[in-house]
N, CA, C and O atoms as a CHARMM CRD file, in Angstrom:
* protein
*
  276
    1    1 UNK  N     81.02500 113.96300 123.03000 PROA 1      0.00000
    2    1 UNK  CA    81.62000 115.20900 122.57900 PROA 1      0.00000
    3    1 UNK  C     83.13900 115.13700 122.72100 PROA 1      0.00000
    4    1 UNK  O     83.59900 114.69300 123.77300 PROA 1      0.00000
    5    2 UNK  N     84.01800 115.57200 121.66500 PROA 2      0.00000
    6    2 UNK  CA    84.89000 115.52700 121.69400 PROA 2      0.00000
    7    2 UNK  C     85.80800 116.56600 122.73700 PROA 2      0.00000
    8    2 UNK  O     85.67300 117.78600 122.83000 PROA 2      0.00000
    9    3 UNK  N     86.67600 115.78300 123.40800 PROA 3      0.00000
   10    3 UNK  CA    87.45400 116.94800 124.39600 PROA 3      0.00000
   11    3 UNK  C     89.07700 117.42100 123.91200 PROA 3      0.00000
   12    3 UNK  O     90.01800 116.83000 123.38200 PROA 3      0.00000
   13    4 UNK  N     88.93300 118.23900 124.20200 PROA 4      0.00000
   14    4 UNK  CA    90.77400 119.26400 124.20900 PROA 4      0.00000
   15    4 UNK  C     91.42400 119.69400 125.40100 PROA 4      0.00000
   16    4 UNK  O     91.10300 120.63100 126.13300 PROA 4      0.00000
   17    5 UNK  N     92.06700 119.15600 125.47300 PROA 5      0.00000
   18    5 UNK  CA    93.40500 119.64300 126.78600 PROA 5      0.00000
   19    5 UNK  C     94.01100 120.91500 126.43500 PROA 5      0.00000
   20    5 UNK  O     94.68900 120.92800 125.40800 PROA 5      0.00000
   21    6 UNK  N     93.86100 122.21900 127.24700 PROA 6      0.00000
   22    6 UNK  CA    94.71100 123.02100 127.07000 PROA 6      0.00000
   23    6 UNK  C     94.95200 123.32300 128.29300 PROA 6      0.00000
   24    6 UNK  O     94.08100 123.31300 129.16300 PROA 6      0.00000
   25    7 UNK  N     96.58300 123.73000 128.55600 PROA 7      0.00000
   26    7 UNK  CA    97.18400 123.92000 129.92300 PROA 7      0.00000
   27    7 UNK  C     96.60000 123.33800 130.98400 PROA 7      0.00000
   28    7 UNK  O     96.08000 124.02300 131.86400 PROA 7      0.00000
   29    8 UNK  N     96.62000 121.85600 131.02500 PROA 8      0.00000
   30    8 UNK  CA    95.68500 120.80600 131.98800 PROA 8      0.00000
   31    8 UNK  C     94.54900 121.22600 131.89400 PROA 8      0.00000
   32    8 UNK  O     94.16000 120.51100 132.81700 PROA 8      0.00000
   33    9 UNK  N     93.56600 121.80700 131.57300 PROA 9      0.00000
   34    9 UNK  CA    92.12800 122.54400 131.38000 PROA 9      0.00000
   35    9 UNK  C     91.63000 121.09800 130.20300 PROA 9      0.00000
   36    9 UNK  O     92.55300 120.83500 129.43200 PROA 9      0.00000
   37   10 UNK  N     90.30400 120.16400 129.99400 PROA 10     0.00000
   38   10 UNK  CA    89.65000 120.18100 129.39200 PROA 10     0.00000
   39   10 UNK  C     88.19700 120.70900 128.74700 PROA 10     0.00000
   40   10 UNK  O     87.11000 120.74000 129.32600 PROA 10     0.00000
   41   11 UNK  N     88.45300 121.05000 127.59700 PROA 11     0.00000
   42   11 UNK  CA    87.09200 122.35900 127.04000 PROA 11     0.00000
   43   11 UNK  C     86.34000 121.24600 126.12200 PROA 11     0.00000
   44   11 UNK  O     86.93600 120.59200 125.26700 PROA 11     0.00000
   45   12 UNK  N     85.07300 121.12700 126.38500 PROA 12     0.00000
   46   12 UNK  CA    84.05000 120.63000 124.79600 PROA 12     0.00000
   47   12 UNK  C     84.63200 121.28300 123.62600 PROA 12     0.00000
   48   12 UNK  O     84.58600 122.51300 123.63100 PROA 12     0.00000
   49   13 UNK  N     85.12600 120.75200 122.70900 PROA 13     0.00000
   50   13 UNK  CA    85.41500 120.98700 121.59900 PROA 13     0.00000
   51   13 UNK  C     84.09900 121.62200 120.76300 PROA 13     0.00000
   52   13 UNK  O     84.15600 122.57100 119.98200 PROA 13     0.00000
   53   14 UNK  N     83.07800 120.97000 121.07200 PROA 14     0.00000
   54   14 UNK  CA    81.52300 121.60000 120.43600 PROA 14     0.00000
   55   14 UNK  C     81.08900 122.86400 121.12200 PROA 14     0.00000
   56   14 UNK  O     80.21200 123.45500 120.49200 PROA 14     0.00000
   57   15 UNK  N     81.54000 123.55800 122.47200 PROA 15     0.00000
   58   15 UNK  CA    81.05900 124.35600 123.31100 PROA 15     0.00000
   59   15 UNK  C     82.12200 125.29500 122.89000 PROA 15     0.00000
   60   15 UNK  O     81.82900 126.37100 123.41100 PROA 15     0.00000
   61   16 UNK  N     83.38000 125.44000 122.09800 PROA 16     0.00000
   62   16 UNK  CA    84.39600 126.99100 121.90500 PROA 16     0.00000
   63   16 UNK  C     83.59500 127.54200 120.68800 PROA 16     0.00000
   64   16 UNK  O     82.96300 126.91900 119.83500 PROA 16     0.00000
   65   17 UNK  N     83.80000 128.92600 120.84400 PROA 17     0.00000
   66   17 UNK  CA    83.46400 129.70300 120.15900 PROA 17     0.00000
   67   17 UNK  C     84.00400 129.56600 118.66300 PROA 17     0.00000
   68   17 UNK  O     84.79700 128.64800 118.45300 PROA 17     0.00000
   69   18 UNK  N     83.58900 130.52000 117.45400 PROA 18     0.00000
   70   18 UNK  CA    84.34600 129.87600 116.39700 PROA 18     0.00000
   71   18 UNK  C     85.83900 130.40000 116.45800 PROA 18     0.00000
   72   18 UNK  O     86.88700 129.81500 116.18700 PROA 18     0.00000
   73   19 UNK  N     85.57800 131.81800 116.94200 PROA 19     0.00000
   74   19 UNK  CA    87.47500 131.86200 117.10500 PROA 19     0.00000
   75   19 UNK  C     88.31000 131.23900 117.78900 PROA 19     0.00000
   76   19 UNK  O     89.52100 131.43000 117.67600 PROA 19     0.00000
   77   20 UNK  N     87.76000 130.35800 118.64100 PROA 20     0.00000
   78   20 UNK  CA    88.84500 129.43700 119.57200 PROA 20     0.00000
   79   20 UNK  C     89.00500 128.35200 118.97800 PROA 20     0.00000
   80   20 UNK  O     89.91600 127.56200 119.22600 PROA 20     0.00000
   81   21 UNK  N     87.93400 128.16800 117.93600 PROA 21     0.00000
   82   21 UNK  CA    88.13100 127.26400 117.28400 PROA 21     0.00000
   83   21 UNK  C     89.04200 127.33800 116.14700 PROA 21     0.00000
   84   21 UNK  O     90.06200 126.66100 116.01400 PROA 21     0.00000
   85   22 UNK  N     88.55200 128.29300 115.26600 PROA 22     0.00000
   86   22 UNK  CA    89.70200 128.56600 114.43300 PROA 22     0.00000
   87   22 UNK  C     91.42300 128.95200 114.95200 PROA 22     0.00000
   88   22 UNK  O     92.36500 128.92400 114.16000 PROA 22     0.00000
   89   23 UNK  N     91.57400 129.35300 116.65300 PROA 23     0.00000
   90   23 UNK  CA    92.79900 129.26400 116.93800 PROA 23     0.00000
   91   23 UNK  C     93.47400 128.13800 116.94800 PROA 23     0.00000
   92   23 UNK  O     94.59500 127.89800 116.49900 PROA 23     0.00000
   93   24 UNK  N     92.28100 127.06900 117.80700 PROA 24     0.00000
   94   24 UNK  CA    92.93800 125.40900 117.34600 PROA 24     0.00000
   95   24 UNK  C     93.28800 125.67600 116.47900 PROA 24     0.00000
   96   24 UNK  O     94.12800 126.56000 116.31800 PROA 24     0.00000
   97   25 UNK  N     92.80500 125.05100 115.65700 PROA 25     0.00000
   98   25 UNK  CA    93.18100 124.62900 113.89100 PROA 25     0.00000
   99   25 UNK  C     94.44500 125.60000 113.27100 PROA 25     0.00000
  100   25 UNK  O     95.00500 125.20300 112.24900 PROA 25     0.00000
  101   26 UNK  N     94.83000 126.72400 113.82700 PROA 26     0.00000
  102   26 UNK  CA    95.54900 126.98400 113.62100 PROA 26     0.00000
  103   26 UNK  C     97.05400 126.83700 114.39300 PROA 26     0.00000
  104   26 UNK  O     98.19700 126.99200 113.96600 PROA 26     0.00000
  105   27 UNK  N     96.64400 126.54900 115.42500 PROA 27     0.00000
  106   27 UNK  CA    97.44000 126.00400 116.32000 PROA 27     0.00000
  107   27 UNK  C     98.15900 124.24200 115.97900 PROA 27     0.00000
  108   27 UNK  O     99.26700 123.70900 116.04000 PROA 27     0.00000
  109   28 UNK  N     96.93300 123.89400 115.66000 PROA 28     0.00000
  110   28 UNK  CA    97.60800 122.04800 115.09600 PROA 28     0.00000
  111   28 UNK  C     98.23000 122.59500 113.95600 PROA 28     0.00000
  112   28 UNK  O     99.42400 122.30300 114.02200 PROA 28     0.00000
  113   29 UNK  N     97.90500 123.47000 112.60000 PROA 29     0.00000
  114   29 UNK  CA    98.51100 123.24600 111.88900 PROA 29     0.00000
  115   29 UNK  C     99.95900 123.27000 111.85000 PROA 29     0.00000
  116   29 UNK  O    100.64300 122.60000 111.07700 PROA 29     0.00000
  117   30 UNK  N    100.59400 124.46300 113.14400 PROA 30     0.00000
  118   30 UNK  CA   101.65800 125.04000 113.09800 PROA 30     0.00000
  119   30 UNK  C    102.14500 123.73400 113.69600 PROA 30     0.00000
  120   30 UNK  O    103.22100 123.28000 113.30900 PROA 30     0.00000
  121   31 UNK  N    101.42900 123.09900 114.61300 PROA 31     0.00000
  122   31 UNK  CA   102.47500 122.14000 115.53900 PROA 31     0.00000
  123   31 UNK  C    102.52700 120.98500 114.07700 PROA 31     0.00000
  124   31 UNK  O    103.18600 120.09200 114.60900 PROA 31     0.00000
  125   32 UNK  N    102.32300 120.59800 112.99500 PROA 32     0.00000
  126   32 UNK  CA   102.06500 120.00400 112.16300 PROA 32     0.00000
  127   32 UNK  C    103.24500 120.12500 111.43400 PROA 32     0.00000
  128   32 UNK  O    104.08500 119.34400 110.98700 PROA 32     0.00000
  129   33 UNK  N    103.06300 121.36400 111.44200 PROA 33     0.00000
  130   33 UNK  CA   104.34800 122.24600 110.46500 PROA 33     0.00000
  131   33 UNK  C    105.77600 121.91700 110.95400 PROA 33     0.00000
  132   33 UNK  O    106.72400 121.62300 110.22700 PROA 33     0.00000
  133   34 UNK  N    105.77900 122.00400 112.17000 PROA 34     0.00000
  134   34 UNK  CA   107.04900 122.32500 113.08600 PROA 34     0.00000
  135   34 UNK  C    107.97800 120.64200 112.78800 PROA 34     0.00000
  136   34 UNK  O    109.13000 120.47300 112.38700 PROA 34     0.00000
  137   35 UNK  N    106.66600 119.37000 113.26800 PROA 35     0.00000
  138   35 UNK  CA   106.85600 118.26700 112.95100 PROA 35     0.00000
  139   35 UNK  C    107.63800 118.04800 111.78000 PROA 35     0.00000
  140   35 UNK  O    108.74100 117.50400 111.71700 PROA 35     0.00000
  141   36 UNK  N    107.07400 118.44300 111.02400 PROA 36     0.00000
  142   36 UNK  CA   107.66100 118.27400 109.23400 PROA 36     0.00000
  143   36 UNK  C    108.95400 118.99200 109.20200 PROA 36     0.00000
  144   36 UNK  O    110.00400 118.48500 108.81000 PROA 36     0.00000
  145   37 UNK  N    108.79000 120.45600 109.72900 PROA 37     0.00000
  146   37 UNK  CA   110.58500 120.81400 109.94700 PROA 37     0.00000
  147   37 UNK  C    111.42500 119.65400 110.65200 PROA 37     0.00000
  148   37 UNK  O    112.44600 119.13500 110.20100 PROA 37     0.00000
  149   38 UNK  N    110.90000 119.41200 111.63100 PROA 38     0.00000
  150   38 UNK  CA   111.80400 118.63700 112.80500 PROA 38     0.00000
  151   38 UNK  C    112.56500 117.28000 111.51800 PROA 38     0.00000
  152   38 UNK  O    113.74700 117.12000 111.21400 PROA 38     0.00000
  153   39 UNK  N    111.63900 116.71100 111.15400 PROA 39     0.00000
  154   39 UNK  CA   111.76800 115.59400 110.18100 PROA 39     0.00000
  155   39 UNK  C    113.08400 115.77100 109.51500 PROA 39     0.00000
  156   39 UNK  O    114.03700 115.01900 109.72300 PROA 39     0.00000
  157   40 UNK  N    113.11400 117.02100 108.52500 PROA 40     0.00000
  158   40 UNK  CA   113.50400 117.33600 107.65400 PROA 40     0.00000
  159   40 UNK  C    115.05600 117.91900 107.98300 PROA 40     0.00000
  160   40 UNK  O    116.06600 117.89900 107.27900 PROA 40     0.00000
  161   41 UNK  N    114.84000 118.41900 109.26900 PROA 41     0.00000
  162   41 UNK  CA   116.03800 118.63600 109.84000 PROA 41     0.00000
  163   41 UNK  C    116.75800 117.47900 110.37400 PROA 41     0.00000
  164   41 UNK  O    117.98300 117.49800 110.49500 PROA 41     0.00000
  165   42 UNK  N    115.96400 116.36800 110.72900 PROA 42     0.00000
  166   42 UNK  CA   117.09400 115.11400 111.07800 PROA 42     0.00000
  167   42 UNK  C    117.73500 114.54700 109.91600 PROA 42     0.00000
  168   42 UNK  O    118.87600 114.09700 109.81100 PROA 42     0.00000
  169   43 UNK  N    116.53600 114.67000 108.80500 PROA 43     0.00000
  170   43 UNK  CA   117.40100 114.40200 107.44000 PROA 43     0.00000
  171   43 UNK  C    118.42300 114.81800 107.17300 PROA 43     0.00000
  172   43 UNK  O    119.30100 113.98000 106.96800 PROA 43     0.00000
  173   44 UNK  N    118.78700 116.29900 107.04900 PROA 44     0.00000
  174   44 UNK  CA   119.32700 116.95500 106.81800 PROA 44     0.00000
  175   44 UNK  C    120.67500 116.67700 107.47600 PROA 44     0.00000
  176   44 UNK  O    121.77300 116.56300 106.93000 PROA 44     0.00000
  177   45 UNK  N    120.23700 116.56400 109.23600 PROA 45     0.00000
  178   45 UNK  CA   121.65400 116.32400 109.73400 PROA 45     0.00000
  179   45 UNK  C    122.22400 115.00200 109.65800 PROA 45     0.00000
  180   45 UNK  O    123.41000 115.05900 109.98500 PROA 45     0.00000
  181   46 UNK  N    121.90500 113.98800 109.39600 PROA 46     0.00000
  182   46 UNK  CA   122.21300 112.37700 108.96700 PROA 46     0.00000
  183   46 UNK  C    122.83500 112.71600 107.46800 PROA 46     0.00000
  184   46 UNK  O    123.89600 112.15200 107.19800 PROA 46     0.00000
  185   47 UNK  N    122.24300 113.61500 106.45300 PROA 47     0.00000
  186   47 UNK  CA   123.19400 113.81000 105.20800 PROA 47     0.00000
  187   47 UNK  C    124.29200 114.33700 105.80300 PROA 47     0.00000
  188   47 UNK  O    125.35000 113.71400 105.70700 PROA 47     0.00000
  189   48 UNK  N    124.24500 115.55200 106.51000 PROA 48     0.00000
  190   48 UNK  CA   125.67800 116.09400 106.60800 PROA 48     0.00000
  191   48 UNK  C    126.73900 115.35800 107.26600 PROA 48     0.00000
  192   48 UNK  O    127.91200 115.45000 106.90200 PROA 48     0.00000
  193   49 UNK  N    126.42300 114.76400 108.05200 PROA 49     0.00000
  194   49 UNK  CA   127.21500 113.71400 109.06900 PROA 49     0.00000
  195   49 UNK  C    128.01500 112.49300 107.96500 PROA 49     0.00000
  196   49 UNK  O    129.13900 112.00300 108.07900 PROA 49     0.00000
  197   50 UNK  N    126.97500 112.24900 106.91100 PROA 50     0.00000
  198   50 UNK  CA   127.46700 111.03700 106.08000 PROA 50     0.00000
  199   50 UNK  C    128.13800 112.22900 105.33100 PROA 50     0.00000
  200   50 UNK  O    129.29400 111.99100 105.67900 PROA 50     0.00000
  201   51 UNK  N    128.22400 113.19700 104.65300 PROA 51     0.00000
  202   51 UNK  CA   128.69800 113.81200 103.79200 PROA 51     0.00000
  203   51 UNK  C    130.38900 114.33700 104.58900 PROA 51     0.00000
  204   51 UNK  O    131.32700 114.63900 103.85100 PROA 51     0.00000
  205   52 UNK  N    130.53600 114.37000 106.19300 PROA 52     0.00000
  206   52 UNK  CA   131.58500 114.81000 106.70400 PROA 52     0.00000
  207   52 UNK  C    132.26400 114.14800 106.99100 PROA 52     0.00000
  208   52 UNK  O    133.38000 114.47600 107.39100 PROA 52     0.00000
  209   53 UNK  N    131.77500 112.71800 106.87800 PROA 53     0.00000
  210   53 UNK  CA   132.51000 111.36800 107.24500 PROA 53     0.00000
  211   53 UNK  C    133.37900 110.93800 105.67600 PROA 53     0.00000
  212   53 UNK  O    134.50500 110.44700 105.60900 PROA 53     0.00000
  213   54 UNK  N    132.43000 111.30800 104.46100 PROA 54     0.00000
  214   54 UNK  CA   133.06900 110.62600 103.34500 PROA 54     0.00000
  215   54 UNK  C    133.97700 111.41300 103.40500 PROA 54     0.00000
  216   54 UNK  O    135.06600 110.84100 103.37300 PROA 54     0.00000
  217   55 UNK  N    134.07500 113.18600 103.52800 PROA 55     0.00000
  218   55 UNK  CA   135.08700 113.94500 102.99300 PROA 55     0.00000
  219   55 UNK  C    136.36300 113.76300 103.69100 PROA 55     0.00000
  220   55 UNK  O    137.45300 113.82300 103.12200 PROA 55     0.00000
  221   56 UNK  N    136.15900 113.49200 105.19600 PROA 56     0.00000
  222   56 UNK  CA   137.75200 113.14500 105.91100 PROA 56     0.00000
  223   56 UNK  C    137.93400 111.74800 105.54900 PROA 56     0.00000
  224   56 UNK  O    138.82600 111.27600 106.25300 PROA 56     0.00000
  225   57 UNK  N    137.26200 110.55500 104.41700 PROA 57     0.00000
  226   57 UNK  CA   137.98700 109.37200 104.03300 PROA 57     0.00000
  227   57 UNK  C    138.55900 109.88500 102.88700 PROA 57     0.00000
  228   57 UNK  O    139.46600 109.28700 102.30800 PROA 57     0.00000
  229   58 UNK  N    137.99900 111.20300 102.41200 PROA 58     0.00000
  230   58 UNK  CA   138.82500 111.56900 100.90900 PROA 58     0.00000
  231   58 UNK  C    139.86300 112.24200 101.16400 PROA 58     0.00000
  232   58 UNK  O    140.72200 112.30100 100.28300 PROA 58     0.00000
  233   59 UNK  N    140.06100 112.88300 102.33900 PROA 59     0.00000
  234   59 UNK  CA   141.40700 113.71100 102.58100 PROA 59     0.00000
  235   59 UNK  C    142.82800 112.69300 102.70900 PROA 59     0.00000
  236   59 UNK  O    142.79400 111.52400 103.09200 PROA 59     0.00000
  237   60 UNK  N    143.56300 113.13900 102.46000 PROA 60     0.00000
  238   60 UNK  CA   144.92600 112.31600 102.88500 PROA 60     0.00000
  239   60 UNK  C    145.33100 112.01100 103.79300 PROA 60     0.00000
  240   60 UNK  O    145.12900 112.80900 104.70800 PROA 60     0.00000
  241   61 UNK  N    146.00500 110.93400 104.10000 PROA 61     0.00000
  242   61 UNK  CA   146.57900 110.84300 105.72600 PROA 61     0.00000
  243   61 UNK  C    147.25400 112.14700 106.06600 PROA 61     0.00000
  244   61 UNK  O    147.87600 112.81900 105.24300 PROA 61     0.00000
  245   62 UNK  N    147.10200 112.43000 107.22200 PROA 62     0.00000
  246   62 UNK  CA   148.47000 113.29600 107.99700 PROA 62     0.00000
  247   62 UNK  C    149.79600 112.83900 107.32500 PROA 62     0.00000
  248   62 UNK  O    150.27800 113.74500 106.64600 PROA 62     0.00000
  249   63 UNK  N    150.59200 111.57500 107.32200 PROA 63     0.00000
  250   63 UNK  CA   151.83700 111.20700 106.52100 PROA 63     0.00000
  251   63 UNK  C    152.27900 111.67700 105.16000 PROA 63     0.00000
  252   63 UNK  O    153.41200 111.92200 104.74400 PROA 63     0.00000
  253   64 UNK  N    150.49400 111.77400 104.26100 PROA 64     0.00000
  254   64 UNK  CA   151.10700 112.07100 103.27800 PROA 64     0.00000
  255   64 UNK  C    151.15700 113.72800 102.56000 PROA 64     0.00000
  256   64 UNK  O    151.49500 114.11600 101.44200 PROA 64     0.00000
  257   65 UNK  N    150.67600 114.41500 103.72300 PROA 65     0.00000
  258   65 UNK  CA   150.85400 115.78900 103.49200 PROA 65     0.00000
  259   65 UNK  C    151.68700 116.83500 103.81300 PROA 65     0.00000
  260   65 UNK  O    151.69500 117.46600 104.87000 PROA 65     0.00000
  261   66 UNK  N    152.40200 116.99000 102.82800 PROA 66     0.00000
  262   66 UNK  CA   153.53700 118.00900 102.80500 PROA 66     0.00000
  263   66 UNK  C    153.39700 119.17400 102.95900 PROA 66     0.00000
  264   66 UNK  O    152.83000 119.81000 102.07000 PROA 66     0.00000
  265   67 UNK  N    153.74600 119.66100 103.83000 PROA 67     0.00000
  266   67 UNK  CA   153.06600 121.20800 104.25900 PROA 67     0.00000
  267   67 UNK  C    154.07600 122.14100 103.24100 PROA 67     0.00000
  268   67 UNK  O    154.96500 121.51300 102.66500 PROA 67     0.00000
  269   68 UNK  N    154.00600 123.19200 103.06400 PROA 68     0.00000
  270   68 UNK  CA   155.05700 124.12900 102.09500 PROA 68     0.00000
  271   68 UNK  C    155.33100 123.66000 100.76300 PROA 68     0.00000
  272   68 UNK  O    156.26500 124.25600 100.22800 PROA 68     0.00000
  273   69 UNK  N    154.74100 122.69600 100.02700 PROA 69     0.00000
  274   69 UNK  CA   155.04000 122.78100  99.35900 PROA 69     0.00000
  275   69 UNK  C    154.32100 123.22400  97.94700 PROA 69     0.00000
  276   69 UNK  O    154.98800 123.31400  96.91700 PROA 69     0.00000
């Protein structure tokens, strides 16, 4: 029989009721979900990082910027 750890507690997975069961399953999905954010957010911050790096090689030196004018 398959077992589940909750808060150090192991429960028979065949012995929860169906709503504890259906709370699992709703419970993995979210931690599932969260994963896929997490992902998507490292993406995200590796674009911006490359995107903040190209823009200060596109800016001008300090030397060649003339303030006032």
């Amino acid at each position: 029989m398959p077992l589940i750890t909750i808060d150090g507690r192991q429960y028979e997975l065949d012995l929860l009721s169906s709503t504890a069961k259906e709370q699992l399953a709703s419970l993995q999905f979210v931690d599932a979900e969260i994963q896929k954010l997490q992902a998507q957010l490292a993406a995200y911050q590796t674009a911006r990082m490359a995107y903040s790096n190209a823009l200060k090689a596109a800016l001008p030196k300090m030397e060649e910027v003339v303030v006032g004018s």
